[in-house]
N, C-alpha and C positions, 0 to 999 in steps of 0.2 A: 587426478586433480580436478579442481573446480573452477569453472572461470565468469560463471555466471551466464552461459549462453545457454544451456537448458533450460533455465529458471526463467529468463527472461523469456523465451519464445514459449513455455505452458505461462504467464503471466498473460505475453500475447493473444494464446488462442483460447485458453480457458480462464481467464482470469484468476488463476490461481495466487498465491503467494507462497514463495521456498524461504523458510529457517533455516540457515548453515550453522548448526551449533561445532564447533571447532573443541577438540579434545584436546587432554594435555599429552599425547604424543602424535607424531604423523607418522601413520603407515607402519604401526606397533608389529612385528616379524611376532611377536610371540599370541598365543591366540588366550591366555592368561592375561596378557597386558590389555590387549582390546575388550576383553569382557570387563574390568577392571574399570576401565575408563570410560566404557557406555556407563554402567551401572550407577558408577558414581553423577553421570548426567542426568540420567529417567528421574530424579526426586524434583527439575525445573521447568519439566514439561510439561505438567498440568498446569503448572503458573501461566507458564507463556501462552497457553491455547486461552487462558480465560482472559489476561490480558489482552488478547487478541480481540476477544468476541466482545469483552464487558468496556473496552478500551481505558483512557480516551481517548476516541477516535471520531471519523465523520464516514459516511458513507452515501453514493447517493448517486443520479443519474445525469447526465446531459444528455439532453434531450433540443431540440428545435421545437417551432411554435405548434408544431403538425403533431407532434411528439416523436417524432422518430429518434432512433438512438443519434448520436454523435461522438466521435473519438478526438476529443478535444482535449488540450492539454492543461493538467487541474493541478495547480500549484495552494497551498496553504501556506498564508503570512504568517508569520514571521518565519517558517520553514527556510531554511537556504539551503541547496545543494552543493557541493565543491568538487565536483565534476566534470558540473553543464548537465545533468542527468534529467530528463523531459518525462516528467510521468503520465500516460495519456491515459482518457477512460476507454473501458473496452469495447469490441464491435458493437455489444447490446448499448452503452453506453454510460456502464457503471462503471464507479471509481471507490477506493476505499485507503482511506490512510489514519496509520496509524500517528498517534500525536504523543509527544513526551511526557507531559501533565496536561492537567483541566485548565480553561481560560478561556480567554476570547481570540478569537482566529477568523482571519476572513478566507474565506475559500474562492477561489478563482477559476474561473474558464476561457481559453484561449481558442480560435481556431479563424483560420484565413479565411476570409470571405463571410464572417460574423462577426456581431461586437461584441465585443470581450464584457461579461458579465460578473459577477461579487457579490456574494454574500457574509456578511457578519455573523459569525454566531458564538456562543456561547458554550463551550463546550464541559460537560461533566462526564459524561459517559460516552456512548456510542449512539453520536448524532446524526439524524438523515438531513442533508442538504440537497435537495435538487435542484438542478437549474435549468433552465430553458435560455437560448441563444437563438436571437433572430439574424437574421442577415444583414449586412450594412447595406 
């Protein structure tokens, strides 16, 4: 089973992102059915990897005035999560999120002991936003 606690700690240490593509049987006993039901998936994985890379999406770094990385928590408006789910950027200080369609989005940086920083932007593709966060 999957409960998302691998995905989330290589997210933490490598910054990676995990795809769960979900088949139409669970835990297929016959090894016909499982070949079956990958195969029929492999035709939406190139989609997905270029919607990944070509987005629309944002991408991009916190950083402090020195440059150093920060692991600050980067929210996109109008995004909402129904969790409470806290996306932070990674130890180097990059962040990357995917967005439903193209528009305008403001991207946010959150972190104790800085002022919360925003930017607007415009998104059609796969935009870099960085931001830098001075200390209060």
């Amino acid at each position: 089973s999957v409960d998302g606690t691998d995905q989330d700690w290589h997210f933490w240490a490598n910054g990676t992102l995990a795809y769960i593509v979900e088949g139409s049987h669970h835990n297929p006993m016959y090894a016909g059915t499982r070949k079956r039901s990958i195969e029929g998936l492999r035709p939406f994985v190139p989609g997905l990897l270029e919607r990944l890379l070509d987005g629309p999406g944002v991408t991009g770094f916190v950083k402090d005035a020195d440059g150093n990385p920060l692991q600050a928590v980067v929210t996109v408006d109008p995004i909402t999560t129904f969790a409470g789910e806290q996306w932070t950027s990674r130890a180097d200080g990059r962040y990357d999120r995917m967005l439903p369609e193209p528009g305008a989005y403001t991207v946010r940086a959150t972190l104790d002991g800085y002022a919360p920083v925003a930017r607007r932007v415009n998104v059609e593709g796969r935009e870099f936003v960085n931001l830098t966060m001075k200390p209060e």
